[in-house]
VOGU-3710 file (C-alpha; in Angstrom, 3 decimals, decimal comma):
1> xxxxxxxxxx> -37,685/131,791/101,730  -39,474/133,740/104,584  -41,842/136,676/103,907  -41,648/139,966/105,454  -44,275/138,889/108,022  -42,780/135,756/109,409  -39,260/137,919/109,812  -41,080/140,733/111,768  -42,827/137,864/113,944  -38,729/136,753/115,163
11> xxxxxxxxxx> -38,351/140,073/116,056  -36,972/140,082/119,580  -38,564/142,910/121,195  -41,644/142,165/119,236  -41,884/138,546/121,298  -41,352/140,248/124,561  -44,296/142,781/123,658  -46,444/140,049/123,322  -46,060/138,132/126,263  -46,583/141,735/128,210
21> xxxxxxxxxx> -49,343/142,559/124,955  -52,178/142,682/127,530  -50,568/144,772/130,044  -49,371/146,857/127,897  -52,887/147,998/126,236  -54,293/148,277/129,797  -51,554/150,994/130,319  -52,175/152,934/127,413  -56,313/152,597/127,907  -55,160/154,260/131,268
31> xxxxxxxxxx> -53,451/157,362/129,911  -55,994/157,815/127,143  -58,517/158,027/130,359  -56,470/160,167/132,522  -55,764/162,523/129,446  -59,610/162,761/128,440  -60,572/164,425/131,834  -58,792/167,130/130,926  -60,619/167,087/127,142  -61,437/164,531/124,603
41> xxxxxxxxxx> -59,311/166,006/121,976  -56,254/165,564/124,027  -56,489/161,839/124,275  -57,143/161,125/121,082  -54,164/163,361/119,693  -51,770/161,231/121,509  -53,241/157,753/120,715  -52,571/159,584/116,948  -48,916/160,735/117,804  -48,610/157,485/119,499
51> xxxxxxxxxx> -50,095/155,138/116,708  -47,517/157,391/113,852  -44,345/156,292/115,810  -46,068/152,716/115,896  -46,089/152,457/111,875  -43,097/154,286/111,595  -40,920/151,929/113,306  -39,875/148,213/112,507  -40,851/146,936/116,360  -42,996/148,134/119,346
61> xxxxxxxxxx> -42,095/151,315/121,108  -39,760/151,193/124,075  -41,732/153,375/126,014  -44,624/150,870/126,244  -42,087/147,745/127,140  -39,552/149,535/129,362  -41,496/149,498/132,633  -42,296/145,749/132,122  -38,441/145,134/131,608  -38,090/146,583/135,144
71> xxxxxxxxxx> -41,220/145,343/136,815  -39,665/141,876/135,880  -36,795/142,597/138,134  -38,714/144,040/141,508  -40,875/142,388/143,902  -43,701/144,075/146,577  -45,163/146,824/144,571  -48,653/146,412/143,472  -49,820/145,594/140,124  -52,592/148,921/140,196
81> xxxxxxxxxx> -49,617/151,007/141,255  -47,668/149,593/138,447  -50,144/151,116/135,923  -50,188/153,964/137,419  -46,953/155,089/137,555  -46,536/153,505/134,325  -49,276/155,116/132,301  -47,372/158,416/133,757  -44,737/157,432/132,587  -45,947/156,813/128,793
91> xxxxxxxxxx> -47,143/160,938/128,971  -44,047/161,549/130,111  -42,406/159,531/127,180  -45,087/161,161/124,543  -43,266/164,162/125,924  -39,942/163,357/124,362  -41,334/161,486/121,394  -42,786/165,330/120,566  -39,069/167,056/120,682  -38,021/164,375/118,741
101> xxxxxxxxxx> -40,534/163,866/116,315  -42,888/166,025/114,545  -46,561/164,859/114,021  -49,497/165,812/111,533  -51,350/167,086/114,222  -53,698/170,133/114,205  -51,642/172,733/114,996  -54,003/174,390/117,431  -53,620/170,946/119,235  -49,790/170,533/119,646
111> xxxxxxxxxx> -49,720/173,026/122,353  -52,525/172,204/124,150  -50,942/168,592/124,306  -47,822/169,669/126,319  -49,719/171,132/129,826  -51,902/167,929/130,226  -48,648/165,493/129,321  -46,382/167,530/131,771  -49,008/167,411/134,648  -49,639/163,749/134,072
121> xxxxxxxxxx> -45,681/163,810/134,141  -45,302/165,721/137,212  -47,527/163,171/139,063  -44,104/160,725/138,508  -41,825/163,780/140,443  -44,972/163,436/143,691  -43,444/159,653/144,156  -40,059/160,627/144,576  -40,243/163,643/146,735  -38,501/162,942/149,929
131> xxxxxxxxxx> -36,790/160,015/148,847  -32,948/159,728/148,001  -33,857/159,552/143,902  -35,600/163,121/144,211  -31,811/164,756/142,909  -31,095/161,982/140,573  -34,661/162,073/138,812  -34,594/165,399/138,208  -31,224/165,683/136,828  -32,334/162,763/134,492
141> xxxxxxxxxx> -35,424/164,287/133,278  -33,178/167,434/132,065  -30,502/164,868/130,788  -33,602/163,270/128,530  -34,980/166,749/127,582  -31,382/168,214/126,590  -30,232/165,105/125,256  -33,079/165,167/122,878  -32,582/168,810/121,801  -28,777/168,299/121,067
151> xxxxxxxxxx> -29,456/165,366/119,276  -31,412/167,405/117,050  -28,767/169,641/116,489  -25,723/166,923/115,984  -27,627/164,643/113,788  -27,613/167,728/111,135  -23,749/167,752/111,108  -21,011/165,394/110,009  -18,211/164,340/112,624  -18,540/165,110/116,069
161> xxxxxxxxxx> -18,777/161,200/117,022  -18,110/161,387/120,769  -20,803/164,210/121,112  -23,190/161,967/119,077  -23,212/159,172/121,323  -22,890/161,296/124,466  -26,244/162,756/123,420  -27,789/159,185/122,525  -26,888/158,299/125,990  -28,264/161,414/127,655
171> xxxxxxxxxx> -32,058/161,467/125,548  -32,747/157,980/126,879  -32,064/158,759/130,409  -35,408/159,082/130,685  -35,781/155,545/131,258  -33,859/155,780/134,061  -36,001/158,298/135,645  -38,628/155,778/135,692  -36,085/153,211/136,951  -35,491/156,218/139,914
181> xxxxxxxxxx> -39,709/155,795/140,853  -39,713/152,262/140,715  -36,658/152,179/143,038  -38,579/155,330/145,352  -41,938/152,318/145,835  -39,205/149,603/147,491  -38,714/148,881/150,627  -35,956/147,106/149,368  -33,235/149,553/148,465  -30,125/147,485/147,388
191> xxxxxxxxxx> -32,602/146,522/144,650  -33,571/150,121/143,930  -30,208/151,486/143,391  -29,672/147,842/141,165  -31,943/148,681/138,961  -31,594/152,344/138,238  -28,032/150,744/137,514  -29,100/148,116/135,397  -30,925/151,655/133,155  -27,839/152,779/133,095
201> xxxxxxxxxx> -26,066/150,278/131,737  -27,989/149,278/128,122  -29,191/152,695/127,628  -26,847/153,633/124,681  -27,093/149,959/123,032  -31,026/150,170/122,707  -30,031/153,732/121,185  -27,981/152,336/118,612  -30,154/149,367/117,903  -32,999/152,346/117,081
211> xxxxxxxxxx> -30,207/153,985/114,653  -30,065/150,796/112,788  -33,617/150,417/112,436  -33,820/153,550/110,728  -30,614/154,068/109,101  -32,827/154,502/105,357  -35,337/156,780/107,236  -32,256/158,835/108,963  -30,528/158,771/105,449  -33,428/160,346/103,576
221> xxxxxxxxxx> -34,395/162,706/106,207  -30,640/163,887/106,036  -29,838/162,766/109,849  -26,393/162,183/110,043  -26,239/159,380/113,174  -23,432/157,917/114,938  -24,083/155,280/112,187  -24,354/157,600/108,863  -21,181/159,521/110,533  -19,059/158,835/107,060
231> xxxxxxxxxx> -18,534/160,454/104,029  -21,479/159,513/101,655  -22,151/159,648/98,134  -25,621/159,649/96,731  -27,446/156,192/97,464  -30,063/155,366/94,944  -32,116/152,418/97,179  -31,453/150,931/100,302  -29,148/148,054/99,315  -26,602/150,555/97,622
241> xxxxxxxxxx> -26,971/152,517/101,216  -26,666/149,277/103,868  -23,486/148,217/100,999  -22,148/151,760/101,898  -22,502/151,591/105,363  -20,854/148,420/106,305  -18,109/149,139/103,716  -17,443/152,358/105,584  -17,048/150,459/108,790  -19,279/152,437/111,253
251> xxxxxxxxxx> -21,767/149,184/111,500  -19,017/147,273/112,974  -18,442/149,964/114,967  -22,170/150,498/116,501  -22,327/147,100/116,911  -19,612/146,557/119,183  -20,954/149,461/120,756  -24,455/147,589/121,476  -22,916/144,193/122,232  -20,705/146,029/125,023
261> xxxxxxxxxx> -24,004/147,929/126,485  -25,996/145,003/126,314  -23,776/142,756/127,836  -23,667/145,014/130,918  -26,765/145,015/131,607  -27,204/141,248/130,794  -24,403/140,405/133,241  -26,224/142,117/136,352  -29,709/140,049/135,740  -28,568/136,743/134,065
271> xxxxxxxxxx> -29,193/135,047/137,432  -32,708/135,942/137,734  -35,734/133,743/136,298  -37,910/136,552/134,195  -38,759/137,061/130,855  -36,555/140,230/130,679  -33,001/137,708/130,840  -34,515/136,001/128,098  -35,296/139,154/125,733  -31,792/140,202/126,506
281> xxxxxxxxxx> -30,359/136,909/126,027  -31,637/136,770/122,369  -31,205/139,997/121,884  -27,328/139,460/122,226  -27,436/136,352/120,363  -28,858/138,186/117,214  -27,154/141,219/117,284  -23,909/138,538/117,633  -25,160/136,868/114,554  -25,426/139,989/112,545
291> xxxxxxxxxx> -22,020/141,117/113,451  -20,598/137,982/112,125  -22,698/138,619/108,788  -20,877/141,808/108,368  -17,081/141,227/109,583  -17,461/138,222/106,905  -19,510/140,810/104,731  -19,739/139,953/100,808  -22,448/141,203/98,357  -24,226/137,901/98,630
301> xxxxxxxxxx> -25,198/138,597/101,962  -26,680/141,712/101,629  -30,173/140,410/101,982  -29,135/137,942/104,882  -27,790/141,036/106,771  -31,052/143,049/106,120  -33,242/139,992/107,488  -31,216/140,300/110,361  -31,077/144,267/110,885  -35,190/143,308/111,003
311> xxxxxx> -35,271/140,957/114,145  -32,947/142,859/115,843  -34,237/146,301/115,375  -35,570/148,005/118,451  -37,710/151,799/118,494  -36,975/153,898/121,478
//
């Protein structure tokens, strides 16, 4: 039988993380610098913030992979400029991780955090000025901001499904904003506008796939997802609660939603020899292999399915 650990080590995003691990830290060590020349305290508040959503999920944070899933795709820009736009890009993401989230930070310090983020942000808006993604980047970044805020709102009330994924869509767009100042640093614009496209099209299946990580965190916060959209009794544990779920029939549902998302965006890049058509390869493939666990469900595979909902599950 496997352990916990040797489940979370098939997790698919969790492979792609550490092929990219080293990059990835470089980034962060980046912000954390950029951040402390404004003060000290700042940094360290959002390695904090950023460390919380770390433990609280089941994989790495899409904010860290997501530039390396495009950077994988595009050709002629420079690895330092890579950092740099992406380490912007993380403040800007710590940005919507604090509308969505609440931290135990000092309160004194929450505040302060939002000036140095959004300037750090703004330095993203300087590398699209002038270019044909300056309309389309902004309209993204208010997408993201009220996407997040409605979300809020919805996940507090039963029904209102089409409004619930609308609003899943809209808070990731954010990604795509960084997809619009990738595209702005090619020469190459056919592959620009591909690849703001490509955003486009898996941004609501890497939303659900985050729902379904934390379905029992959303259930005892009282979050009523796209998912936990269904008339519910009280759970006692989080077998009773997956049981209810797939017996309700929303899983099926979100699933088909991911597979169709994913597949989009798979179809545009399958032709290309990166890591990121192999993440999103077995990505499909699992989230395939779940779907058959639950259209066959029976109590017996209650634990199978939860093994699964483990290498599949993704943290935006």
């Amino acid at each position: 039988m496997e352990t916990l650990a040797q489940i979370h080590n098939r997790n698919v995003a969790l492979l792609f993380y550490k092929d990219k691990e080293e990059a990835i830290k470089e980034i962060r060590k980046t912000l954390f610098a950029n951040l402390t020349k404004y003060h000290p305290a700042i940094a360290i508040a959002v390695e904090k913030l950023l460390d919380e959503r770390i433990k609280k999920s089941a994989s790495p944070l899409m904010g860290e992979l997501y530039p390396h899933i495009v950077y994988d795709l595009v050709s002629g820009i420079p690895a330092k400029d890579f950092k740099e736009v992406s380490a912007q890009w993380l403040a800007a993401y710590v940005l919507t991780v604090m509308i969505d989230d609440v931290y135990d930070i000092d309160s004194h310090l929450k505040g302060a955090l939002i000036a140095p983020l959004h300037l750090e942000t703004s330095k993203l808006y300087k590398k699209v000025v002038g270019t044909r993604y300056s309309d389309m980047f902004d309209e993204l970044v208010f997408s993201a901001i009220q996407g997040q805020i409605n979300d809020s709102v919805l996940q507090k009330q039963m029904g209102n499904h089409e409004q619930k994924l609308v609003s899943a869509g809209n808070k990731n767009k954010i990604l795509t904003a960084f997809s619009c100042v990738i595209a702005s640093m090619l020469s190459n614009q056919p592959k620009g506008d591909f690849v703001i496209n490509f955003t486009n099209n898996f941004l609501l299946g890497f939303q659900m796939l985050d729902d379904i990580s934390d379905f029992e965190s959303d259930y005892s916060e009282g979050n009523k997802t796209y998912l936990l959209s269904f008339e519910q009794k009280k759970f006692q544990n989080r077998k009773t609660l997956l049981e209810g779920i797939i017996l309700s029939g929303t899983f099926n549902k979100t699933l088909d939603i991911v597979l169709t998302s994913l597949n989009k965006g798979f179809e545009m890049i399958q032709n290309e020899n990166v890591l990121t058509v192999s993440y999103f390869h077995q990505l499909i493939v699992e989230t395939k292999n779940l779907k058959k666990l639950i259209s066959s469900y029976t109590p017996s595979k209650l634990d199978e399915i939860d093994k699964q909902i483990k290498i599949i599950c993704q943290s935006t």
